[in-house]
C-alpha positions in Angstrom: -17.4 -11.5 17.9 -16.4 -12.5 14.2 -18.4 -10.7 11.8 -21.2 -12.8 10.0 -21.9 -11.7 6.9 -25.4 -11.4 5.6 -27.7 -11.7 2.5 -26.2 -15.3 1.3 -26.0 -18.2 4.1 -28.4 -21.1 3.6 -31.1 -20.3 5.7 -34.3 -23.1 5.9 -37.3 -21.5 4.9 -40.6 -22.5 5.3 -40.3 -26.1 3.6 -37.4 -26.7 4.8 -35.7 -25.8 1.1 -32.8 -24.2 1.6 -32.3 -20.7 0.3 -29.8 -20.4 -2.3 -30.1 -16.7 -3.7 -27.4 -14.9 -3.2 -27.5 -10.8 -3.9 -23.9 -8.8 -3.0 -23.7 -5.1 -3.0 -22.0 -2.8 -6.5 -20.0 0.0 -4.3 -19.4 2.6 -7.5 -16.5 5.4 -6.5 -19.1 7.9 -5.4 -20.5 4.9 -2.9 -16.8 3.9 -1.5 -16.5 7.7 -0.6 -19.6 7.9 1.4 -18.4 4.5 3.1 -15.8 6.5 4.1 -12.9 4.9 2.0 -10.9 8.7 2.0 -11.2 8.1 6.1 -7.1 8.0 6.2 -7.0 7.5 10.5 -9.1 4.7 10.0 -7.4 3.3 7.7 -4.4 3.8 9.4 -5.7 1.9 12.3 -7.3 -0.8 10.0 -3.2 -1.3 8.4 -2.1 -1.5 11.9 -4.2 -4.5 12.4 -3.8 -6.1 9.5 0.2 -6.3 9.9 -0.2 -7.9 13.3 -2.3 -10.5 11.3 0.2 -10.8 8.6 3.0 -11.4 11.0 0.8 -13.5 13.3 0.7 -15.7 10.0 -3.4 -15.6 10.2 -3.7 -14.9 6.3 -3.3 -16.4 2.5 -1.9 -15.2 -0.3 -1.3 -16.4 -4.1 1.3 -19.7 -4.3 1.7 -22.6 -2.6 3.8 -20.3 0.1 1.1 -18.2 0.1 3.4 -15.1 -0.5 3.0 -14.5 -4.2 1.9 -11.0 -4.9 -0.2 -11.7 -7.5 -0.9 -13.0 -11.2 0.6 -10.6 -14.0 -0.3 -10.8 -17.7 2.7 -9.6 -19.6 2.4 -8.3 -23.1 4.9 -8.9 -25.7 7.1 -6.0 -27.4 5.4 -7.2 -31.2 3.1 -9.6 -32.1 1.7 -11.3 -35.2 -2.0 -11.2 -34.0 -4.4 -7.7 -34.4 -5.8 -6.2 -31.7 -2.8 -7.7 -29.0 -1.6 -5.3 -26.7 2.4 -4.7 -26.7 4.4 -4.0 -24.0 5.0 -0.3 -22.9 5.5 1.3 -19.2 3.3 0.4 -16.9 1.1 -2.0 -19.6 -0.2 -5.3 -17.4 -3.0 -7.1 -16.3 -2.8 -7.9 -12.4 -5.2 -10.3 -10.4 -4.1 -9.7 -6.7 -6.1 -12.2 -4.0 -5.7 -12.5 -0.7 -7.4 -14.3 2.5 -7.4 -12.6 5.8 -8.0 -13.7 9.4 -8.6 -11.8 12.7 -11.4 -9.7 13.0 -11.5 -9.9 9.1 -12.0 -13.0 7.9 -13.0 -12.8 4.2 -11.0 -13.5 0.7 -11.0 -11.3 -2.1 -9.3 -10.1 -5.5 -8.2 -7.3 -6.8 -7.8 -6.9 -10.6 -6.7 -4.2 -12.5 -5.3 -3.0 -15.9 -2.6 -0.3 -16.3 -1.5 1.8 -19.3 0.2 5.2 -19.2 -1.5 6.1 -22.2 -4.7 6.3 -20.1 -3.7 9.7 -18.8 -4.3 11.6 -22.7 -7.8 10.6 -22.7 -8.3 12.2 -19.1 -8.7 8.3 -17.2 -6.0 7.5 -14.8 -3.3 4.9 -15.3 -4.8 2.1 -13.7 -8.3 1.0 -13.8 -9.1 -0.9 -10.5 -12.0 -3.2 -8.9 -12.1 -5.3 -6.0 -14.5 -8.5 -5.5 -14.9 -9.4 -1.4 -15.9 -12.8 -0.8 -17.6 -14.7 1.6 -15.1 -16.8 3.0 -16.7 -20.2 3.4 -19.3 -20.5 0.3 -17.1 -18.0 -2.1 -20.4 -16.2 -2.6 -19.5 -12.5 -3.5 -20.5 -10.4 -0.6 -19.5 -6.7 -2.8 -17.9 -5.7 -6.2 -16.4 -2.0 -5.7 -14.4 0.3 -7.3 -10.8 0.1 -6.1 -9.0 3.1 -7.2 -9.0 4.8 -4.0 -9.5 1.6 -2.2 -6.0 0.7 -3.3 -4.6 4.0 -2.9 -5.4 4.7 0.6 -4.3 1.6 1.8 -0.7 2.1 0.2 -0.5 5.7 1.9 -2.0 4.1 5.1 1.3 1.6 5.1 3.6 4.6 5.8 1.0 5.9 8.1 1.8 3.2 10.1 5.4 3.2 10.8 5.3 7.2 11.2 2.7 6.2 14.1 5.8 3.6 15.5 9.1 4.9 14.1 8.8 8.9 13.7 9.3 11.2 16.8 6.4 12.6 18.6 6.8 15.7 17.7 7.7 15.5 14.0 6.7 18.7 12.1 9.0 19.3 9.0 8.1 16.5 5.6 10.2 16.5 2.9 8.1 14.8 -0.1 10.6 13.6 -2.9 7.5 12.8 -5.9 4.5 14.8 -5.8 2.8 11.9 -7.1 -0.8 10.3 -6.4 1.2 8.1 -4.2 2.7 10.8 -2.2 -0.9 12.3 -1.9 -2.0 9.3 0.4 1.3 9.4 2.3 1.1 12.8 3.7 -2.8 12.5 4.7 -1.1 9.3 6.6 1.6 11.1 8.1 -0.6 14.3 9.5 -3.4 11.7 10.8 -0.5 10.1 13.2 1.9 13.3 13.6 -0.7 16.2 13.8 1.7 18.4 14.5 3.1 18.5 10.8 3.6 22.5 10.5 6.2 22.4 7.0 5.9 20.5 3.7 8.9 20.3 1.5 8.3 19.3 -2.1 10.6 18.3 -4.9 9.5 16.6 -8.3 10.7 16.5 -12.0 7.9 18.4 -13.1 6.6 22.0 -12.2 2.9 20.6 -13.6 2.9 18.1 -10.9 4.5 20.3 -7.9 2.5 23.3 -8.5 -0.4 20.5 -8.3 0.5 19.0 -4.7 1.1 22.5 -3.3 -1.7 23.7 -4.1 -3.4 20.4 -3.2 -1.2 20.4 1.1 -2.8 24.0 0.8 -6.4 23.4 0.2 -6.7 20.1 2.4 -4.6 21.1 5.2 -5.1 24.1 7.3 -2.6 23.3 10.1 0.5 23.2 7.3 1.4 26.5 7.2 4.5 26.7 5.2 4.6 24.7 2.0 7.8 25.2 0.1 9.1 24.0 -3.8 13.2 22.5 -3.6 15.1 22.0 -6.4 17.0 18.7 -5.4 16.2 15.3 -3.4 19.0 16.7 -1.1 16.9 19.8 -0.3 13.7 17.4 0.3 15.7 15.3 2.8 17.8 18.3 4.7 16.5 19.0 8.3 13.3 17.3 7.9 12.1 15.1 10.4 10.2 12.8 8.0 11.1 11.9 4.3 9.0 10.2 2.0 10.4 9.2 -1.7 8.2 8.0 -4.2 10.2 8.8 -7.5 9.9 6.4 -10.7 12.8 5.2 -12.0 13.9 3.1 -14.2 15.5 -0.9 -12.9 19.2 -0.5 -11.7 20.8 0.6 -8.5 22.7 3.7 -11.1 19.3 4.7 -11.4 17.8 4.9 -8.2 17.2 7.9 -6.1 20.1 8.3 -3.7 20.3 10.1 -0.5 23.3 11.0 1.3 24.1 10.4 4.6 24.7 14.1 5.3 21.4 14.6 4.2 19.9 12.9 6.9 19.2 14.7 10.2 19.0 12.7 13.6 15.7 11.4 14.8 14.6 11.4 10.9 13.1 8.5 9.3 13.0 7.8 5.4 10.0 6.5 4.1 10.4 4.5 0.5 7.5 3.8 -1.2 9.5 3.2 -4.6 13.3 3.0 -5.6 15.9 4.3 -3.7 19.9 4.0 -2.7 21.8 5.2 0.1 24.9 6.1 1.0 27.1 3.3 3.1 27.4 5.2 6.1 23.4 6.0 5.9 22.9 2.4 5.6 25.3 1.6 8.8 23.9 4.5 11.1 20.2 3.9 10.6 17.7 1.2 11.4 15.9 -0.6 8.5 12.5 -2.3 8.8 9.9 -3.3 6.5 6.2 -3.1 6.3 6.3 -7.3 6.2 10.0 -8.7 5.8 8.6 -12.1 5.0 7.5 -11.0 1.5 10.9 -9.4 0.7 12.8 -12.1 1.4 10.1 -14.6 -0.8 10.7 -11.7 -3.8 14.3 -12.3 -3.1 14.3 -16.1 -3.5 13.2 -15.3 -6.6 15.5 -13.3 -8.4 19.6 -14.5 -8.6 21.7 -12.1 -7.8 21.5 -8.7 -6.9 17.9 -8.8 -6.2 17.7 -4.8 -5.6 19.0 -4.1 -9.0 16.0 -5.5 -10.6 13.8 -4.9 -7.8 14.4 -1.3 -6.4 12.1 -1.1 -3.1 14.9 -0.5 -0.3 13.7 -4.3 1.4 15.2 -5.8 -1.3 18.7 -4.4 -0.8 18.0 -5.6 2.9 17.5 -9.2 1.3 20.8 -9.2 -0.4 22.7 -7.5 2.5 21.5 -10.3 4.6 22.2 -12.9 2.0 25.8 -12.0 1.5 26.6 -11.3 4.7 26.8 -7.9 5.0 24.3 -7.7 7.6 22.5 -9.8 10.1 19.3 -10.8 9.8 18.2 -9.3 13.2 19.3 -5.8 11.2 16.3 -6.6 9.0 13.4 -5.4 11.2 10.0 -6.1 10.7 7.0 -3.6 11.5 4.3 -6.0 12.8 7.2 -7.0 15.4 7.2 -3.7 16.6 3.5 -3.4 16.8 3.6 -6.6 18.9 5.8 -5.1 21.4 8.4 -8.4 20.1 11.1 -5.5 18.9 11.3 -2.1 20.4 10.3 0.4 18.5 12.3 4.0 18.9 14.5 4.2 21.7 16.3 7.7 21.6 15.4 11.1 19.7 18.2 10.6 17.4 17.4 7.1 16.1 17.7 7.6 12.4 15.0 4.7 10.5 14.3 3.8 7.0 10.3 1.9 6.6 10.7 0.0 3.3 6.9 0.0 2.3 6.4 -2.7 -0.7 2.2 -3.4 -0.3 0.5 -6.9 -0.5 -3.0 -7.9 -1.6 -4.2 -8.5 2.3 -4.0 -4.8 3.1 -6.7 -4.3 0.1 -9.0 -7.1 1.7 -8.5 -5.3 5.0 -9.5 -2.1 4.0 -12.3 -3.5 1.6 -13.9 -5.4 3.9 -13.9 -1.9 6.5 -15.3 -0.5 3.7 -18.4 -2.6 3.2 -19.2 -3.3 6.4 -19.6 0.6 7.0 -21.9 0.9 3.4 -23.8 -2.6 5.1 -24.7 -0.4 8.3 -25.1 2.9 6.5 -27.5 1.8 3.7 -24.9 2.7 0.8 -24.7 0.6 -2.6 -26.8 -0.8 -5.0 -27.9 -4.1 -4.2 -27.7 -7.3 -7.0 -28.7 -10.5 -7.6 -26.5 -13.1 -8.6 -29.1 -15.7 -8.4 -32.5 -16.9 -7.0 -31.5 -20.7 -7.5 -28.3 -21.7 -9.5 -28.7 -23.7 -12.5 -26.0 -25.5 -12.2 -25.5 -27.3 -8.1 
């Protein structure tokens, strides 16, 4: 049964008026945690689902082919006017909406601000919220904080192709970025694979690694070894699954680059940010992505070598299949998998690399999980946007 929401539909009342208010929940950060927002497993599952969907095509984005990832205010590098902002890392505006279908159906937006500068006055980098709308009277059913919102759903993403392209009995992660990002990713990886005995971690900066091993050691009793390397080659050696979520600036030169000889058999690669591989690498493995449709829409967009401005590992895929160098049927695509439409691994020594780029949908999927749960448990401040509009 599709979910109904509550608290907004035009009911008749007693004089046959119709009843316009319409109140929506405020979920603060506090609230999204006890709505169990940090549950990764469900998560996980709720990702799974929402890829079928995507692929199914039972979904909207931003655009007229619905495959925009969102709206971006840029900010120039001077300006005559007081008070603009100018351009820096990281320094944007982002409204992200989305429709999704299925068990789902709701539309929402994400918008956020980002500036790096955030971090010396102790707030993170970016500042998130999410609004979840009814989908037939666009009547906001909840406004939540998003920061964790957002960042469980991208460490979710790899969750989901450890659960289809990672061997059963995976126990060694190498983790190239002990970022936030990389935080997500591992609670992922242990909710499919809980065997996960052995964390790897390399990272540019001893503040940040002594931070995530401390971090696997508190949160994780069943990882028993948890180990600093001084190289991406020595996060990628005889581990079973890789995950690389290193910054770096736009250029293929640039871009984190693993070796084939790096790579055991059996081990898959997850990229959550820029990467490059060695040719061979690139010939001996499989390469799918979270949703190959939006790659290929990024690519249409950019001339050229798409991955030099772009440096998520789909959009080498794009160009590959664009200038021949490799079939389209090379350029796998998770939700097929899921669907049974593409097998998934078919020996122990299958070697994959999950390009994992993140779309607005997977926020409404997880938001609307969210809510529902704080609906049923109680949790959230209730508002009122209106008794009666002014304006109908």
């Amino acid at each position: 049964m599709r979910y109904r929401p509550k608290g907004h539909t035009v009911v008749p009342d007693t004089q046959n008026a119709p009843d316009t208010t319409i109140e929506f929940l405020y979920l603060s950060e506090p609230d999204m945690i006890a709505a169990g927002v940090t549950d990764m497993a469900a998560c996980v599952d709720t990702m799974s689902e929402m890829l079928v969907d995507f692929k199914r095509g039972d979904y909207r984005m931003a655009g007229v082919e619905n495959d925009l990832h969102g709206a971006q205010i840029y900010f120039p590098q001077e300006s005559p006017f007081e008070g603009m902002p100018l351009d820096g890392p990281d320094r944007r505006f982002m409204a992200m909406p989305a429709y999704l279908g299925g068990s789902f159906q709701t539309a929402g937006c994400k918008w956020y601000g980002s500036n790096v500068e955030n971090r010396k006055i102790g707030l993170p980098r970016s500042i998130l919220m999410f609004t979840l709308n009814d989908k037939d009277t666009g009547a906001p059913l909840a406004h939540m904080s998003a920061n964790l919102l957002s960042a469980y759903r991208t460490g979710a993403i790899p969750g989901v192709g450890a659960r289809y392209l990672a061997r059963e009995d995976a126990r060694i992660v190498g983790i190239a970025g002990p970022g936030p990002m990389n935080r997500t990713s591992l609670e992922a990886l242990v909710a499919v694979r809980p065997g996960i005995d052995t964390v790897k971690v390399f990272g540019r900066s001893q503040g940040s690694i002594d931070a995530y091993i401390g971090w696997v050691r508190e949160n994780f009793p069943g990882i028993t070894t948890v180990e600093q390397v001084d190289s991406l080659q020595g996060a990628v050696e005889g581990c079973d699954i890789v995950s690389i979520a290193i910054p770096s600036p736009s250029g293929v030169d640039h871009y984190p680059y693993v070796a084939d000889e790096w790579v055991k058999p059996g081990a898959l690669v997850l990229c959550s940010a820029h990467l490059a591989l060695e040719e061979s690498l690139v010939q001996r493995a499989r390469h799918v992505a979270d949703a190959r449709s939006i790659y290929e829409a990024w690519g249409a967009e950019l001339p050229g070598n798409a991955h030099d401005t772009v440096g998520i590992w789909g959009m080498a895929l794009v160009d590959r299949v664009r200038d021949g160098r490799m079939s389209p049927e090379q350029f796998e695509d998770l939700g097929e998998i899921i669907e049974g439409d593409t097998p998934g691994r078919t020996s122990d020594d299958e070697v994959f690399v999950y390009s994992v780029g993140g779309m607005p949908v997977e926020d409404v999927a997880w938001a609307t999980r969210v809510y529902r749960n704080a609906v049923e448990r109680g949790i959230g401040t209730k508002l009122k946007l209106w008794d009666k509009p002014a304006l109908a």
